[in-house]
N, C-alpha and C positions, 0 to 999 in steps of 0.2 A: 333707617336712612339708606343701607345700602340697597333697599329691596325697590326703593319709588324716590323719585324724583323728588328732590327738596324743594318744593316750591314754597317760597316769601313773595312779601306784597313789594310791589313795586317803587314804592317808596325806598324799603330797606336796601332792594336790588340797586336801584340809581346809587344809593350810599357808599355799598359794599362796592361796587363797580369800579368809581371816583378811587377807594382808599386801596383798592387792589389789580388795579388796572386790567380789568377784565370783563368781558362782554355781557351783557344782559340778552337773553331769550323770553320771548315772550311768545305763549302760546293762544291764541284763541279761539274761545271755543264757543257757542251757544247752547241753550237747551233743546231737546230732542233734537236731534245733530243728529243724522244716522253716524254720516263719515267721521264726527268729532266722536261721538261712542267707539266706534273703529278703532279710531285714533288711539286712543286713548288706552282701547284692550290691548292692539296688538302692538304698534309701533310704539310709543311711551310707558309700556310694559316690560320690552327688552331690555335685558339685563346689560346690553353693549351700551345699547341708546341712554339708557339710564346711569350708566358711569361715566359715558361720556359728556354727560350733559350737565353732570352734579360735578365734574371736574374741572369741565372748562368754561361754565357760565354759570350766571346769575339766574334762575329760572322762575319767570309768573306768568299764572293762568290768568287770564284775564277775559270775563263774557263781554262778547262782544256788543251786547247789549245792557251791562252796566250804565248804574246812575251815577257813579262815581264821578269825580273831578279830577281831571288828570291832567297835570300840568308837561310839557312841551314845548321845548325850544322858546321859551320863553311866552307862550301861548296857552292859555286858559281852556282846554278841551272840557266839552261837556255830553250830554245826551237831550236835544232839547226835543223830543219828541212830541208828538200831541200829544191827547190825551185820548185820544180813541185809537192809536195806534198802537194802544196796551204796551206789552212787552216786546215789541216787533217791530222797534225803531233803533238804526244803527247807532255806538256812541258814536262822535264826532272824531275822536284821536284812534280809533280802529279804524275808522274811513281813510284818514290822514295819512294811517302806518305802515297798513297791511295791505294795500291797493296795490296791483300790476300791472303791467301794460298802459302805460299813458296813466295812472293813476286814475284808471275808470274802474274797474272789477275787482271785486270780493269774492271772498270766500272763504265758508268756514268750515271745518278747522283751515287757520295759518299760523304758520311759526314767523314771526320777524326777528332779524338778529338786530343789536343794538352796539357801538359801542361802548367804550369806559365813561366817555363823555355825553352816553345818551342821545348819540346821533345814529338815526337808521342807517345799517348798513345792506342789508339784503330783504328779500319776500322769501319765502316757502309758501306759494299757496296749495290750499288742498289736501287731502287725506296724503300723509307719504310713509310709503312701506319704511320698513324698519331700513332694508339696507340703500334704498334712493336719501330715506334721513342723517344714517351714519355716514357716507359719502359727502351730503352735502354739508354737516356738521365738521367734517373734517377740514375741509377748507378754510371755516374762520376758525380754527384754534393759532392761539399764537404761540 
């Protein structure tokens, strides 16, 4: 536990969040991701990044191309892609969550913070170094 980031499924996170009044992070990632493999060796590897992340949040990965159903603001998110658009169709609640700038642009990896009550609070878009993450992780702890 102390060496990697605790990550639980989102469900439990909303749970734990609600009973301990504290933030959800959500990280997304997709397959063959150069900068989400980045990500993932150098910044979410950090032994800072990683205490501070498993202290002050609630932590899930989530592909951003998931078929899951993920509920939201009281909204039924899904992934309704083709079917010839394979595995390379956005889910619909990573469009919703992760987007910046005018809610047009993506990118993956993103970190979204969440709060207790599961309402977005900020974006992270983009691969981010270990100490631009710790910085901006420092800002929402409560």
């Amino acid at each position: 536990y102390k060496n990697e980031i605790a990550w639980i499924s989102l469900d439990k996170a909303k749970l734990l969040a609600k009973q301990h009044n504290q933030k959800i992070l959500i990280f997304f990632y997709k397959d063959n991701c150069e900068y989400c493999e980045k990500m993932k060796k150098e910044t979410l590897n950090d032994n800072n990044v990683i205490d501070i992340i498993n202290r002050n949040f609630f932590p899930v990965k989530i592909n951003s191309r998931t078929k899951d159903t993920i509920y939201y603001n009281n909204k039924v998110y899904g992934n309704q892609q083709p079917t010839d658009h394979g595995n390379t169709w956005r889910h619909d609640f990573y469009a919703e969550v992760a987007s910046f700038q005018q809610n047009t642009k993506l990118t993956t990896p993103t970190i979204t913070l969440f709060n207790s009550d599961f309402k977005k609070i900020t974006v992270f878009p983009g691969n981010q170094p270990k100490e631009l993450l710790l910085r901006r992780l420092k800002q929402h702890i409560n």
